[in-house]
PDB file of N, CA, C and O in Angstrom, chain B, residues numbered from 101:
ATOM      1  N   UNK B 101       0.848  -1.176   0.000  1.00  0.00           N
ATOM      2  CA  UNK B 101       0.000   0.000   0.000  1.00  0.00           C
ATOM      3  C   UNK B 101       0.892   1.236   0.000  1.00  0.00           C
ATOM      4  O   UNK B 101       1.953   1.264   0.623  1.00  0.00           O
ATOM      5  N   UNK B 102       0.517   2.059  -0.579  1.00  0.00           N
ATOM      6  CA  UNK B 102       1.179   3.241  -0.987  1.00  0.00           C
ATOM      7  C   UNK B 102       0.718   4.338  -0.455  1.00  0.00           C
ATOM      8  O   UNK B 102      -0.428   4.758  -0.614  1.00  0.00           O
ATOM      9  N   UNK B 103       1.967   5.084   0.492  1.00  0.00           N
ATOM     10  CA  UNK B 103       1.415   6.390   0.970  1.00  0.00           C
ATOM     11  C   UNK B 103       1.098   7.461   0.510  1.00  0.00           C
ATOM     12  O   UNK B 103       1.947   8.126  -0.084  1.00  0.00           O
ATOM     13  N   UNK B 104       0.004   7.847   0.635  1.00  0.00           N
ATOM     14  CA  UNK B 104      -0.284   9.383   0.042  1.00  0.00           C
ATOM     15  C   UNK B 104      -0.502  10.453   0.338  1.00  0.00           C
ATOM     16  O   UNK B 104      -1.445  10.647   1.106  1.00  0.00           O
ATOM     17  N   UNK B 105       0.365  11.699  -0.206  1.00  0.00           N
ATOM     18  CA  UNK B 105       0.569  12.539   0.247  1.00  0.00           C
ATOM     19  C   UNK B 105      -1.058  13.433   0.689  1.00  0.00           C
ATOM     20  O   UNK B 105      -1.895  13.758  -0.154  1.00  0.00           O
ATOM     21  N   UNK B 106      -1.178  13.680   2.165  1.00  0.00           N
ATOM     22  CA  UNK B 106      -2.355  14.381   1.951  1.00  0.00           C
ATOM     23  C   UNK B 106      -3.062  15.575   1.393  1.00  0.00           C
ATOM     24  O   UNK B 106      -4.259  15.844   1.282  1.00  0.00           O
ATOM     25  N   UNK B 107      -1.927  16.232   1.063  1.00  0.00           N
ATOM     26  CA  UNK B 107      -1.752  17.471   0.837  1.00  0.00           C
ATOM     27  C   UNK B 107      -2.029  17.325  -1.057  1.00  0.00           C
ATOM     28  O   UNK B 107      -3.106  17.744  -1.481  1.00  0.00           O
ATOM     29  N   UNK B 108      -1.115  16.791  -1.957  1.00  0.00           N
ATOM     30  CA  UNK B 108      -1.371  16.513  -3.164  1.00  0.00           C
ATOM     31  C   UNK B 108      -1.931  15.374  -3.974  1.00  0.00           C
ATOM     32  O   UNK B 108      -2.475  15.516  -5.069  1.00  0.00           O
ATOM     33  N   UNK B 109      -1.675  13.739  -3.074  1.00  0.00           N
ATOM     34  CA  UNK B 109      -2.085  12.930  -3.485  1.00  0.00           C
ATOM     35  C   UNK B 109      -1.457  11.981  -4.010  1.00  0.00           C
ATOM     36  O   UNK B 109      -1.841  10.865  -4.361  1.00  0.00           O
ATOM     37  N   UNK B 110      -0.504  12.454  -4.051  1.00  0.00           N
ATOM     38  CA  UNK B 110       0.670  11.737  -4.750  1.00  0.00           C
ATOM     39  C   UNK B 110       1.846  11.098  -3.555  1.00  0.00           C
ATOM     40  O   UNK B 110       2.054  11.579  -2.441  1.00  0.00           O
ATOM     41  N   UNK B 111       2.476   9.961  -4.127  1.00  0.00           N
ATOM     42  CA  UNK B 111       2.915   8.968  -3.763  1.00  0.00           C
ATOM     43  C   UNK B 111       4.244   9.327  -3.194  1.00  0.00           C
ATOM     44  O   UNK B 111       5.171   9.580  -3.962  1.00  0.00           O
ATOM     45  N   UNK B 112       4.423   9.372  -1.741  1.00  0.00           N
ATOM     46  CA  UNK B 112       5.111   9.735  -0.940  1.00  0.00           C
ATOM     47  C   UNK B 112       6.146   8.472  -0.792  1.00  0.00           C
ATOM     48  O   UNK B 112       5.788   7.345  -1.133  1.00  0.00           O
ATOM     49  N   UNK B 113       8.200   8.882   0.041  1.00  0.00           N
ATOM     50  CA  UNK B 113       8.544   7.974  -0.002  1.00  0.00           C
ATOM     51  C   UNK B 113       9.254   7.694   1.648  1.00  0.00           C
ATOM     52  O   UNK B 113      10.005   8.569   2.079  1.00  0.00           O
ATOM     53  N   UNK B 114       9.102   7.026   2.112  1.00  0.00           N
ATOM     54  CA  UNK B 114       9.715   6.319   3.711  1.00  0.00           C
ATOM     55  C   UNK B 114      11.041   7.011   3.854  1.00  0.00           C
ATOM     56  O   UNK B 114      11.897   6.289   3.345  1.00  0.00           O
ATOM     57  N   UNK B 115      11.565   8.125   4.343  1.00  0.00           N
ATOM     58  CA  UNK B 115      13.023   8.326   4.691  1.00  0.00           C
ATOM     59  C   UNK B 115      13.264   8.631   6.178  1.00  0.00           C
ATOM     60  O   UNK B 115      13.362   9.752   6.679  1.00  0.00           O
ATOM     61  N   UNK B 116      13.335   7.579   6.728  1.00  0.00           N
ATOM     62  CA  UNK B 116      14.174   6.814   7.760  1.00  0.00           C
ATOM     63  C   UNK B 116      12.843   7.060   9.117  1.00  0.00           C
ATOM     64  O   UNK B 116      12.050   6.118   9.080  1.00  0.00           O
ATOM     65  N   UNK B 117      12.574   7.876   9.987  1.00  0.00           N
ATOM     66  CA  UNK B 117      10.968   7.868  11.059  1.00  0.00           C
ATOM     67  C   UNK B 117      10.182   8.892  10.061  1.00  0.00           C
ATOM     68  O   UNK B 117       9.598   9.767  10.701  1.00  0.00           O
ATOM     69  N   UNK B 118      10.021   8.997   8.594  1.00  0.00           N
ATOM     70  CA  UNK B 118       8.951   9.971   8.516  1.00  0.00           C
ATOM     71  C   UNK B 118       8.904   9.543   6.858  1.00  0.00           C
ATOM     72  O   UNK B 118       9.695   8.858   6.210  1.00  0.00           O
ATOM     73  N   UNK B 119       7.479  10.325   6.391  1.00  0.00           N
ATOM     74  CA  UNK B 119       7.379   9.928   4.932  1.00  0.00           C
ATOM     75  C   UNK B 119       7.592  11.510   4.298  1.00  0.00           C
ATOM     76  O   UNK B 119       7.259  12.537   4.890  1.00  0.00           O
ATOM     77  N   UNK B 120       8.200  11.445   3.009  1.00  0.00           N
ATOM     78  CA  UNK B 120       8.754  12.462   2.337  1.00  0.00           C
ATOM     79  C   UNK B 120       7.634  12.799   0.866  1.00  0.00           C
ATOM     80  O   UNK B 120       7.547  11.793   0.162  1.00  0.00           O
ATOM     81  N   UNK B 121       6.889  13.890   0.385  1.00  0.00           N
ATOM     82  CA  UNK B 121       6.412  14.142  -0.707  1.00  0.00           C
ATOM     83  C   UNK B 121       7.415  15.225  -1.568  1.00  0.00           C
ATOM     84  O   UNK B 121       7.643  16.432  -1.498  1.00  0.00           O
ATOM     85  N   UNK B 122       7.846  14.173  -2.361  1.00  0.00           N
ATOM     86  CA  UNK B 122       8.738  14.927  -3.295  1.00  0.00           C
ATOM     87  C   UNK B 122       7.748  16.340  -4.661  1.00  0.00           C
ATOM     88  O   UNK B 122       8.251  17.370  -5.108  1.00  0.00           O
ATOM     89  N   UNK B 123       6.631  15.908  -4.881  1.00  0.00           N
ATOM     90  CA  UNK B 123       5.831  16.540  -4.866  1.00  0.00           C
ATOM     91  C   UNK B 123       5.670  18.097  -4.916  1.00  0.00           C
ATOM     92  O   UNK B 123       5.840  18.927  -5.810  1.00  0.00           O
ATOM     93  N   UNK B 124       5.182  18.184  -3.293  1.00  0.00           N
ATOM     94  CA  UNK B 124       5.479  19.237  -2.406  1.00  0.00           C
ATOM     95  C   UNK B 124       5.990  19.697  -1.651  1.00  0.00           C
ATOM     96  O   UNK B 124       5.910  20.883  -1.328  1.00  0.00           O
ATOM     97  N   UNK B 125       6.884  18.567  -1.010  1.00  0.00           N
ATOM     98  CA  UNK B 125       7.872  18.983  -0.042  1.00  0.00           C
ATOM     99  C   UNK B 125       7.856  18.812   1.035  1.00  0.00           C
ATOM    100  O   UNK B 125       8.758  19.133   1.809  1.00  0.00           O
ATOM    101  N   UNK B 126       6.212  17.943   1.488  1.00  0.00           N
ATOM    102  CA  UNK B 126       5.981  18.290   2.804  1.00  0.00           C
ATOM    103  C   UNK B 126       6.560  16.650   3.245  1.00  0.00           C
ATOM    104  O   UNK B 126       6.795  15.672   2.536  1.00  0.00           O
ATOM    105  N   UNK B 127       6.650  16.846   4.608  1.00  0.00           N
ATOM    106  CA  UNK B 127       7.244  15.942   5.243  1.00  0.00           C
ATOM    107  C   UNK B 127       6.077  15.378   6.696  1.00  0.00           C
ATOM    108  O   UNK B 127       5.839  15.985   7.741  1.00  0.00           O
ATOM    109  N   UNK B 128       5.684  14.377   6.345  1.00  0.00           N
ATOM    110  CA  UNK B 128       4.912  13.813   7.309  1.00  0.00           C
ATOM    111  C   UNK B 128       4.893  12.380   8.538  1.00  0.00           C
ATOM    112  O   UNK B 128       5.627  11.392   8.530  1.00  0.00           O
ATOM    113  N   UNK B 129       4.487  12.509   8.895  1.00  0.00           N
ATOM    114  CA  UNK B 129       4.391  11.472  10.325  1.00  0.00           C
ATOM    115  C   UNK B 129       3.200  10.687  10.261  1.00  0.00           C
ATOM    116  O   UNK B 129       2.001  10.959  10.201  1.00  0.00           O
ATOM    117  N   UNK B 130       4.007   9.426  10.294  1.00  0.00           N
ATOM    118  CA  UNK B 130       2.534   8.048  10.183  1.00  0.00           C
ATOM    119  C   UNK B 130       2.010   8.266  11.152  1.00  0.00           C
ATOM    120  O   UNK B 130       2.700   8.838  11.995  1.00  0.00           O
ATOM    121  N   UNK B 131       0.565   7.933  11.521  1.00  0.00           N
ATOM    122  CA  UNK B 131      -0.446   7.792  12.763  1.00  0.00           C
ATOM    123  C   UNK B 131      -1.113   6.601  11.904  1.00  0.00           C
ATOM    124  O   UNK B 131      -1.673   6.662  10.810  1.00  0.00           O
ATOM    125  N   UNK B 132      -0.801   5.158  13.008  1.00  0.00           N
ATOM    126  CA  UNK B 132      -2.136   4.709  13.195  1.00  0.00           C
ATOM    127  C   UNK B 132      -3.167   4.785  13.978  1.00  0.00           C
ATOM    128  O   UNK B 132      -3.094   4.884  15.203  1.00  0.00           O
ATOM    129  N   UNK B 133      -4.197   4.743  13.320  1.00  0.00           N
ATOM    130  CA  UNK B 133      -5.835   4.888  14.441  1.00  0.00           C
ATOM    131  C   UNK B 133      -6.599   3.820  13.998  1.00  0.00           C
ATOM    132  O   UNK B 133      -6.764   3.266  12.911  1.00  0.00           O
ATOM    133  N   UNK B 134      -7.173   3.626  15.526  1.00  0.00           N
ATOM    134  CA  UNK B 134      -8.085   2.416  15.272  1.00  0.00           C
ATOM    135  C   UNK B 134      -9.716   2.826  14.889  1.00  0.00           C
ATOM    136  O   UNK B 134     -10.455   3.697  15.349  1.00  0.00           O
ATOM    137  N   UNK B 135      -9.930   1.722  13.767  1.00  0.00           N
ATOM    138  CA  UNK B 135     -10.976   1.638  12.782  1.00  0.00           C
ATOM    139  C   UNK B 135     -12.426   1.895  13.616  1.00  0.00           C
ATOM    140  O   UNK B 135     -13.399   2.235  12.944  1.00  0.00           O
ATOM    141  N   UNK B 136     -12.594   1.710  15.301  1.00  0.00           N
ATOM    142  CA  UNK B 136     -13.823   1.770  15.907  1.00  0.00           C
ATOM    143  C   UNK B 136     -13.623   3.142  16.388  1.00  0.00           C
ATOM    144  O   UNK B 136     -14.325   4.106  16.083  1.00  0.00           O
ATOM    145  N   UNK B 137     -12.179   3.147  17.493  1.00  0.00           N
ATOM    146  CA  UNK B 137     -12.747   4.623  17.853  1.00  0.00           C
ATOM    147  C   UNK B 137     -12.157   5.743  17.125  1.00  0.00           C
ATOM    148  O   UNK B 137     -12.656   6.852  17.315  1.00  0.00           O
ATOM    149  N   UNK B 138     -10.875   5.592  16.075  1.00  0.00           N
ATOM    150  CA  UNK B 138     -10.420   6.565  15.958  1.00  0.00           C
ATOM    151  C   UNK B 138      -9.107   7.152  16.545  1.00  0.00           C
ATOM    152  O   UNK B 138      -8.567   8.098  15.972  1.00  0.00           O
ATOM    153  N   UNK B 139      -8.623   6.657  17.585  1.00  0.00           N
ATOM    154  CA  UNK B 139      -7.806   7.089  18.439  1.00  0.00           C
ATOM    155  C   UNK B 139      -6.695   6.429  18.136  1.00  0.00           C
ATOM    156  O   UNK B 139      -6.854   5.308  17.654  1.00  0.00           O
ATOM    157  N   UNK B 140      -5.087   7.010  18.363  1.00  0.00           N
ATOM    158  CA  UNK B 140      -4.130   6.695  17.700  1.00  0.00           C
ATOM    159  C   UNK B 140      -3.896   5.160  18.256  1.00  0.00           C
ATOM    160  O   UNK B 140      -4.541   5.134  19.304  1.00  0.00           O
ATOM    161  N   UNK B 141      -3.323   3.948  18.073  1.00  0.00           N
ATOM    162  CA  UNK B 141      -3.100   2.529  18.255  1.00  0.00           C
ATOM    163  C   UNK B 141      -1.865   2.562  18.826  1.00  0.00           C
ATOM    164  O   UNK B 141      -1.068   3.054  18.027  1.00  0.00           O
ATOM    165  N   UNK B 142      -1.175   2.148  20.219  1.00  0.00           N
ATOM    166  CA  UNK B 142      -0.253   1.474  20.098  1.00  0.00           C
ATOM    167  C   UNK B 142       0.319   0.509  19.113  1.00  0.00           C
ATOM    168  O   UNK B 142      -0.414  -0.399  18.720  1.00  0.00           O
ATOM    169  N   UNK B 143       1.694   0.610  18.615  1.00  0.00           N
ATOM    170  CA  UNK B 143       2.421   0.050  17.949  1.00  0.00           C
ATOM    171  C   UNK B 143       3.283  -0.989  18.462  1.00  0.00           C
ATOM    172  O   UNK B 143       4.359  -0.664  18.965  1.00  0.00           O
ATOM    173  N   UNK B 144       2.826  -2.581  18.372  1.00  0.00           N
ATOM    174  CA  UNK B 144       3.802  -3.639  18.968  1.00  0.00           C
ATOM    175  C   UNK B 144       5.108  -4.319  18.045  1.00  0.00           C
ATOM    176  O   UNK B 144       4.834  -4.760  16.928  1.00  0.00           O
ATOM    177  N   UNK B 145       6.070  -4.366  18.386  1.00  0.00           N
ATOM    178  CA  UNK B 145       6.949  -4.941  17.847  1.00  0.00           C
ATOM    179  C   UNK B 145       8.006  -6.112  18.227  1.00  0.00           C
ATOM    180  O   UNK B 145       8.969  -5.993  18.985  1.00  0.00           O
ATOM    181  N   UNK B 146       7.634  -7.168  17.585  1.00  0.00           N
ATOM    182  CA  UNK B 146       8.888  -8.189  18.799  1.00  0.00           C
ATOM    183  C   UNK B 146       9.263  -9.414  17.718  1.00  0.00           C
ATOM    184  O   UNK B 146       8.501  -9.952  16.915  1.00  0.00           O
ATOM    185  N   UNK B 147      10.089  -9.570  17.856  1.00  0.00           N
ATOM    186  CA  UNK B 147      10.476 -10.694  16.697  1.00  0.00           C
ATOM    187  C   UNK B 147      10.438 -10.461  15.532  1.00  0.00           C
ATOM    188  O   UNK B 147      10.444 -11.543  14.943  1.00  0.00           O
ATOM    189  N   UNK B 148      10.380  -9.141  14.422  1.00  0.00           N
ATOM    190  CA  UNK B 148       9.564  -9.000  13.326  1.00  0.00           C
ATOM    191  C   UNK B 148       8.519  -8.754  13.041  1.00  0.00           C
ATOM    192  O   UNK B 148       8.189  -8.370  11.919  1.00  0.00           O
ATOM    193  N   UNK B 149       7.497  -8.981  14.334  1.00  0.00           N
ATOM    194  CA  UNK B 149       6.184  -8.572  13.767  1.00  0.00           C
ATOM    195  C   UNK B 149       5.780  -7.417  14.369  1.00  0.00           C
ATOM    196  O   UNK B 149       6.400  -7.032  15.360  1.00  0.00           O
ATOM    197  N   UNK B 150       4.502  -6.558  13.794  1.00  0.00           N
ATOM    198  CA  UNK B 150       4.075  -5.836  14.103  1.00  0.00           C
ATOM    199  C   UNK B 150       2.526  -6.005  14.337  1.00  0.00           C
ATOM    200  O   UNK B 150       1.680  -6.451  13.562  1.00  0.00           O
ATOM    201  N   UNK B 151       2.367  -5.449  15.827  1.00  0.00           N
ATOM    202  CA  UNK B 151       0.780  -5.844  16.327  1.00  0.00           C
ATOM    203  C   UNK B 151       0.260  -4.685  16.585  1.00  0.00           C
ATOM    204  O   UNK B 151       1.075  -3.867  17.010  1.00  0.00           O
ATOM    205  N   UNK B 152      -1.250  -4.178  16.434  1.00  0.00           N
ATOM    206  CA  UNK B 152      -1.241  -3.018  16.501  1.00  0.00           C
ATOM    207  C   UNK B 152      -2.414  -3.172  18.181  1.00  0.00           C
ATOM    208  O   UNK B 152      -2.805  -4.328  18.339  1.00  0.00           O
ATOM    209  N   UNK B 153      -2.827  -2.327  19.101  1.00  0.00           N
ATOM    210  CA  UNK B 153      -3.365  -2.189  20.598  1.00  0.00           C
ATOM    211  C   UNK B 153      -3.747  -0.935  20.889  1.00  0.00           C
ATOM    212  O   UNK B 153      -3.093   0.062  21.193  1.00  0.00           O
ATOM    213  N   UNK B 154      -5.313  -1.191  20.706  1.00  0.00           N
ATOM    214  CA  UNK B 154      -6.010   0.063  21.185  1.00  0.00           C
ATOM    215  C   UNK B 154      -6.496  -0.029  22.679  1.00  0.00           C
ATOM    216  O   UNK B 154      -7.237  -0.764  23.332  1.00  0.00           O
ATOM    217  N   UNK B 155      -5.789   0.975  22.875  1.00  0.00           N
ATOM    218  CA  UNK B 155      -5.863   1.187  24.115  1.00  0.00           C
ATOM    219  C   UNK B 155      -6.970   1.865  25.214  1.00  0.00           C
ATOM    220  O   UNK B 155      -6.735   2.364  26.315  1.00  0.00           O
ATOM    221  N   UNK B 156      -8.418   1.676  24.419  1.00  0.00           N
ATOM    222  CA  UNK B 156      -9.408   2.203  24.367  1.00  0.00           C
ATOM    223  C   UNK B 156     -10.568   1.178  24.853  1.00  0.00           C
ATOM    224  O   UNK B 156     -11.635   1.495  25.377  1.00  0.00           O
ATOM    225  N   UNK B 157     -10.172   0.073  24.599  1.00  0.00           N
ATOM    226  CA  UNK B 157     -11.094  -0.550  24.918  1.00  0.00           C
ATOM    227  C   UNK B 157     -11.554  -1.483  23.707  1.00  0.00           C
ATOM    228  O   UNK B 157     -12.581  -2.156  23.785  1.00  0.00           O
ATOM    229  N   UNK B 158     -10.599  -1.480  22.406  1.00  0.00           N
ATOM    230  CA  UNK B 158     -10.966  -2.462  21.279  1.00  0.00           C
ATOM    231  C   UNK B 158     -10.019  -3.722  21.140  1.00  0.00           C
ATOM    232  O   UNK B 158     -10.255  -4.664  20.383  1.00  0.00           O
ATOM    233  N   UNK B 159      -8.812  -3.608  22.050  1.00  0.00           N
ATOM    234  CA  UNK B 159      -8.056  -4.694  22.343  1.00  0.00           C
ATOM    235  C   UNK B 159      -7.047  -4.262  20.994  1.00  0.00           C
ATOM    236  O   UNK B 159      -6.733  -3.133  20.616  1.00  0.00           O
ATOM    237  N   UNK B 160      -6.544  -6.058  20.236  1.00  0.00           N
ATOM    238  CA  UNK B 160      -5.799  -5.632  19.735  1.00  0.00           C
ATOM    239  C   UNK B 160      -6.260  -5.887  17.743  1.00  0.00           C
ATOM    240  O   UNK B 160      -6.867  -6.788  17.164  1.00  0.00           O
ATOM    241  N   UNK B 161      -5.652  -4.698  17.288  1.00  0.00           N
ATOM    242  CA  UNK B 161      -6.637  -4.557  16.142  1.00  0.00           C
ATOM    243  C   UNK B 161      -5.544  -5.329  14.710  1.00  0.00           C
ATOM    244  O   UNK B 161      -4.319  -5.326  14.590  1.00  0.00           O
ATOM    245  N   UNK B 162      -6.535  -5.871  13.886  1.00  0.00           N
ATOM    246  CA  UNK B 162      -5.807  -6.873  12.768  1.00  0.00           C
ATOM    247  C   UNK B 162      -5.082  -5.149  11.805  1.00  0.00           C
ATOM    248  O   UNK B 162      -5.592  -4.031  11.739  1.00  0.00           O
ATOM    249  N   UNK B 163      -4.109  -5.543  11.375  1.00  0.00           N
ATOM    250  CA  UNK B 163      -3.561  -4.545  10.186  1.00  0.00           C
ATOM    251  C   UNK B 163      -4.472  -4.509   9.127  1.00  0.00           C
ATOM    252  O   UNK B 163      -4.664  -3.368   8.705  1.00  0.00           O
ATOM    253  N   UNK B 164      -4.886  -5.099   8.753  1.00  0.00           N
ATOM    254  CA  UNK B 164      -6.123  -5.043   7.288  1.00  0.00           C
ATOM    255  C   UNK B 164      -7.102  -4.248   7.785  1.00  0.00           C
ATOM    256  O   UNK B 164      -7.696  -3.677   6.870  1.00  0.00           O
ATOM    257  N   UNK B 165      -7.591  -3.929   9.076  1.00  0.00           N
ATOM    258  CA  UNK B 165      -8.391  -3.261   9.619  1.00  0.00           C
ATOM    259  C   UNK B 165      -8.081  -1.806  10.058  1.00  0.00           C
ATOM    260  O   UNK B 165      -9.069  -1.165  10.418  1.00  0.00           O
ATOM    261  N   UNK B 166      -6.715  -1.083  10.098  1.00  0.00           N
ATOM    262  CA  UNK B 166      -5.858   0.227  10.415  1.00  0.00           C
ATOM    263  C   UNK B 166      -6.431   1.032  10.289  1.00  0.00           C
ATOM    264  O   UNK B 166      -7.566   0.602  10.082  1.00  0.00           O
ATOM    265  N   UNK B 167      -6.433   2.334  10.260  1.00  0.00           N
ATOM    266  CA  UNK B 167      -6.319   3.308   9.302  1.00  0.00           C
ATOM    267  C   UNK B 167      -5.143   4.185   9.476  1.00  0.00           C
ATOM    268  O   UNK B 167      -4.795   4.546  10.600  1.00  0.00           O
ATOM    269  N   UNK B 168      -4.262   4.685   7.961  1.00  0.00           N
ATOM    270  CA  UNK B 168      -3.340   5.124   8.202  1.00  0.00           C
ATOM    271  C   UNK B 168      -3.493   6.857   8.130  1.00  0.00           C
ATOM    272  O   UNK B 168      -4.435   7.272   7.454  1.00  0.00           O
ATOM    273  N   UNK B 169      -2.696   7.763   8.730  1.00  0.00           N
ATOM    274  CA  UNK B 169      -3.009   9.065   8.719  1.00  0.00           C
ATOM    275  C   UNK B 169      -1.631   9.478   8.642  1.00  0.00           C
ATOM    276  O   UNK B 169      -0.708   8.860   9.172  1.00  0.00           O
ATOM    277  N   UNK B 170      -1.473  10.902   7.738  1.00  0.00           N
ATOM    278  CA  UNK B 170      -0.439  11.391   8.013  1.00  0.00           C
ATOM    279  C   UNK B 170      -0.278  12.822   8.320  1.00  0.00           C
ATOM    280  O   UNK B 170      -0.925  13.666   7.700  1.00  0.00           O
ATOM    281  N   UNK B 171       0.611  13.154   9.307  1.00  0.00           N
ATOM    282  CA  UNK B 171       0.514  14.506   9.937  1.00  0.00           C
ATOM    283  C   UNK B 171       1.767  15.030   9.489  1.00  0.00           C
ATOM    284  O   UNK B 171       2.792  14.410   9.206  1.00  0.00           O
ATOM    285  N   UNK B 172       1.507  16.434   9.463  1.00  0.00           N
ATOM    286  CA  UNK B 172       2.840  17.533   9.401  1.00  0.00           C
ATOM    287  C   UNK B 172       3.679  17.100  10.162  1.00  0.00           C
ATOM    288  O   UNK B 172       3.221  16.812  11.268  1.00  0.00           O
ATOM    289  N   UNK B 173       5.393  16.826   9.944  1.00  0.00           N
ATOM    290  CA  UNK B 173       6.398  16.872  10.836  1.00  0.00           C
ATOM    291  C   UNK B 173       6.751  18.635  11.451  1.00  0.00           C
ATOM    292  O   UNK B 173       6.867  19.652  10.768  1.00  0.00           O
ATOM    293  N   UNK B 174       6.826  18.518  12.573  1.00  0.00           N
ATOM    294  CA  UNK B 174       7.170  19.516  13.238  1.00  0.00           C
ATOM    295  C   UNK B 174       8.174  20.319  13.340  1.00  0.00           C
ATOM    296  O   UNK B 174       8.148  21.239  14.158  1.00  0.00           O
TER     297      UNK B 174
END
């Protein structure tokens, strides 16, 4: 799946904690949020995998189910 820039739409690229739109220039920050409430997901990592944990009260949420967001870097 391919990130997109929110700003133009166009296909942003991973450089090193943040995604880059060559585009426009802008430089953004992944957020996952979970698909019920909305609220950003803990991010698990151990062995290779990645589990995602809402900490809200939806437990822990499948990746096919995410939603990805991207914010202005600061």
């Amino acid at each position: 799946m391919d990130a997109l820039c929110p700003v133009c739409q166009q296909v942003m690229v991973q450089v090193s904690d943040h995604f880059h739109c060559s585009h426009c220039y802008g430089n953004y920050q992944q957020q996952v949020d979970c698909p019920d409430c909305g609220k950003p997901l803990q991010v698990l990592k151990a062995c290779g995998a990645v589990d995602y944990f809402c900490q809200h009260g939806h437990g822990l949420i499948s990746k096919s189910r995410v939603h990805f967001s991207y914010l202005p870097t600061v």
